[in-house]
N, C-alpha and C positions, 0 to 999 in steps of 0.2 A: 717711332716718333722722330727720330735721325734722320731718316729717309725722307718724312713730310715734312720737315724744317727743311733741309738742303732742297727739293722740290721748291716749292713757294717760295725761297727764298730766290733761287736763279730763276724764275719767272718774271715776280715783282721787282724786286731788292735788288738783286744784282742782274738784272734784265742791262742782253748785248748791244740794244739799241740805248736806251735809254740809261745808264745807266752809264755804260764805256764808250759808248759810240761806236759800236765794232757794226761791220758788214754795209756802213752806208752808201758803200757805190750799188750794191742791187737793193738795198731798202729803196733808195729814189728813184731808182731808173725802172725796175720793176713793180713798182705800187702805184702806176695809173690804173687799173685795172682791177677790181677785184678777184677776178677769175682767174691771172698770171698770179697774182699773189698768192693765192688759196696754194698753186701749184709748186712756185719755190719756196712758198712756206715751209710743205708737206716735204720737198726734200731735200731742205734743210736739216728738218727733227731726224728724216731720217741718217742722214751722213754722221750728225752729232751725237743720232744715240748709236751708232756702228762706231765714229773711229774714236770719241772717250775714250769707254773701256780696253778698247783695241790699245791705243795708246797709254793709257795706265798698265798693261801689261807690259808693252814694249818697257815703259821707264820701271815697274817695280825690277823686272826678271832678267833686262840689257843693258839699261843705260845709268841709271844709279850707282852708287859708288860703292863697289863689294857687290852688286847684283848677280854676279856672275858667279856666285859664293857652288851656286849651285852646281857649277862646273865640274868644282872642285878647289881645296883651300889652297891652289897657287893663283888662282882668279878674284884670292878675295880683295886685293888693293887696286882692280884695275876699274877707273872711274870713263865710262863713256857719254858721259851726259853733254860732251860737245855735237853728239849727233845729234843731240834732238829735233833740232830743227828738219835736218833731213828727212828724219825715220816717222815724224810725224805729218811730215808735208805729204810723203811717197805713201804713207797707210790714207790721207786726206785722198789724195789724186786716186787712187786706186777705186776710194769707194765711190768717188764723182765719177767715174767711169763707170762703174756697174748699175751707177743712178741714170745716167746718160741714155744707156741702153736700154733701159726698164723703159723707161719715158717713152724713148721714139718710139719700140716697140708695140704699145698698148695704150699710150695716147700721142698722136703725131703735130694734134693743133696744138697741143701744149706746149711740144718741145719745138714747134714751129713759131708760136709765141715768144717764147724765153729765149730763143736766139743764140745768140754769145753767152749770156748770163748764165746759162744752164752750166756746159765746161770751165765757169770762170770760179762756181762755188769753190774748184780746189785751192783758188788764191783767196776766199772769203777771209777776211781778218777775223771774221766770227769763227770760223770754225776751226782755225788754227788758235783762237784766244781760248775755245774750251778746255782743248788740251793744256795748255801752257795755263792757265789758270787752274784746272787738274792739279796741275805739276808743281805750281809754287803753289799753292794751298795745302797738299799734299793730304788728301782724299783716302782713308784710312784702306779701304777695301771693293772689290772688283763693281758690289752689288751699288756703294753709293756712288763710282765712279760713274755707272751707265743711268741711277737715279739724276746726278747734274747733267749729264748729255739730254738724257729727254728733257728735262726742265728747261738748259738752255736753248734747246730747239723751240719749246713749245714760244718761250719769251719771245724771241726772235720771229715767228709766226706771228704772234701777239700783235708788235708792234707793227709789222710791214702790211696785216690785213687791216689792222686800225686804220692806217695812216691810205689806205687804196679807198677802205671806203668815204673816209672824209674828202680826198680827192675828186672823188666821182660825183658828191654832193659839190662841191666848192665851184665846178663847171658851171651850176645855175647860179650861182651868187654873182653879186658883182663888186668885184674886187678891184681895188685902185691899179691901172695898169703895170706901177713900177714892181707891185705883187707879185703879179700873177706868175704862175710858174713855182721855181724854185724855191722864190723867195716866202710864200704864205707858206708853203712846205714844213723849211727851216723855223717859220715862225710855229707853226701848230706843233712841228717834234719839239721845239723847247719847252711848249705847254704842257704838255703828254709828257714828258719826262720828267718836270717838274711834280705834275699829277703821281709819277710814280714810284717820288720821292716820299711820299706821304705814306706810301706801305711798308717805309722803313720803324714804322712803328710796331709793326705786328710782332717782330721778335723781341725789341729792346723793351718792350713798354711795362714788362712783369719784373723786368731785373730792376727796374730803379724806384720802383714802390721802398723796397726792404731799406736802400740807407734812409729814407724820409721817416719811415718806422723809428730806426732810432735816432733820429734827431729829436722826433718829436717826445722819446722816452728821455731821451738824455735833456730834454728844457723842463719835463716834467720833477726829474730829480734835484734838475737845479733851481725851480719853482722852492722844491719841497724845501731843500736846505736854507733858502732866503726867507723862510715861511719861520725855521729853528733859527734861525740868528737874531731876527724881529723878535720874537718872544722872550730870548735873553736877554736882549738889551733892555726889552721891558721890566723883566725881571729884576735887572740891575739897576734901572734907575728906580724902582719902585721901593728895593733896598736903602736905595740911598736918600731918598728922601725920606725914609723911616728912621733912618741913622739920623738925619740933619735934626728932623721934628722932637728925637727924644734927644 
């Protein structure tokens, strides 16, 4: 159930387009097209489900403070978590190179399409945000480390193949000149992320039944109590004018 919470939640919920804004220089510049999309979508998920966990290993077993315990107990106070930046960028760059490769290799119009973009995934603010969001959320174990990588890829796919296909529709429309371009772009992702605020209810929406529950038991008791105070006072004047009459 862990697993499919954290999933759906970095798809929807905490989706790196929408959501943070993370990766917008190749979300725009590579979403004219459907077909470029489909392809830096696909290695995207894949970079993000390889250097996650890759990098939640680095920070539980290197860079953490006392990580190095396993050295031996003269390494337990030694805190390296100033590398992170480093050790996650060079595990990022590493895997964009081996995606590089794959690419040219067995599809050539692809990575002759993607251009620049392709080598530039290692500077993606997405794919450096997985980790570092990893990191300070602090993601208990290895299995739901690589569940939010795939999740965050899939988001991140999500939106950039949305946003190609409305694109490639938007061409026949006709759009007020100062529009077109960029500008309908930014106006449709703020829609779309708006839209993907609304799935912020899937998780919260079971937790806040329970205090309405007792609100609505704690007016009932205080119904009841105003129901016994009324009847005393009836009680009491009923006394009292039986006292007055005799």
């Amino acid at each position: 159930m862990e697993h499919i919470e954290l999933f759906f939640k970095s798809i929807f919920i905490d989706n790196m387009v929408f959501a943070t804004f993370l990766g917008m220089c190749s979300y725009l510049a590579v979403s004219k097209k459907v077909s470029t999309a489909v392809g830096l979508g696909a290695a995207v998920i894949f970079v993000l489900a390889v250097t996650v966990p890759l990098n939640w290993l680095l920070d539980q077993y290197i860079l953490k403070e006392g990580a190095l315990v396993w050295l031996g107990p003269e390494y337990a106070e030694y805190d390296l978590s100033f590398l992170s930046f480093i050790l996650f960028i060079a595990t990022i760059a590493t895997m964009v190179q081996l995606v590089e490769i794959i690419v040219e290799k067995f599809s050539p119009s692809l990575y002759n399409s993607l251009g620049i973009f392709l080598p530039l995934i290692a500077v993606n603010c997405a794919i450096l945000g997985g980790s570092l969001f990893m990191q300070s959320r602090e993601i208990p174990s290895l299995a739901l480390a690589t569940t939010y990588g795939v999740g965050s890829g899939i988001g991140w796919f999500l939106a950039i193949l949305a946003i190609a296909a409305i694109r490639e529709k938007i061409r026949y429309s006709s759009i007020p000149a100062p529009l077109r371009g960029l500008g309908i772009t930014f106006i449709v992702t703020g829609l779309m992320a708006i839209g993907f605020m609304s799935f912020g209810g899937m998780l919260t929406g079971g937790d806040e039944e329970a205090p309405k529950e007792k609100v609505v038991s704690s007016k009932k008791v205080e119904n009841k109590e105003d129901l016994k105070a009324k009847e005393l006072k009836k009680k009491e004047l009923a006394n009292n004018s039986k006292e007055i009459q005799e």
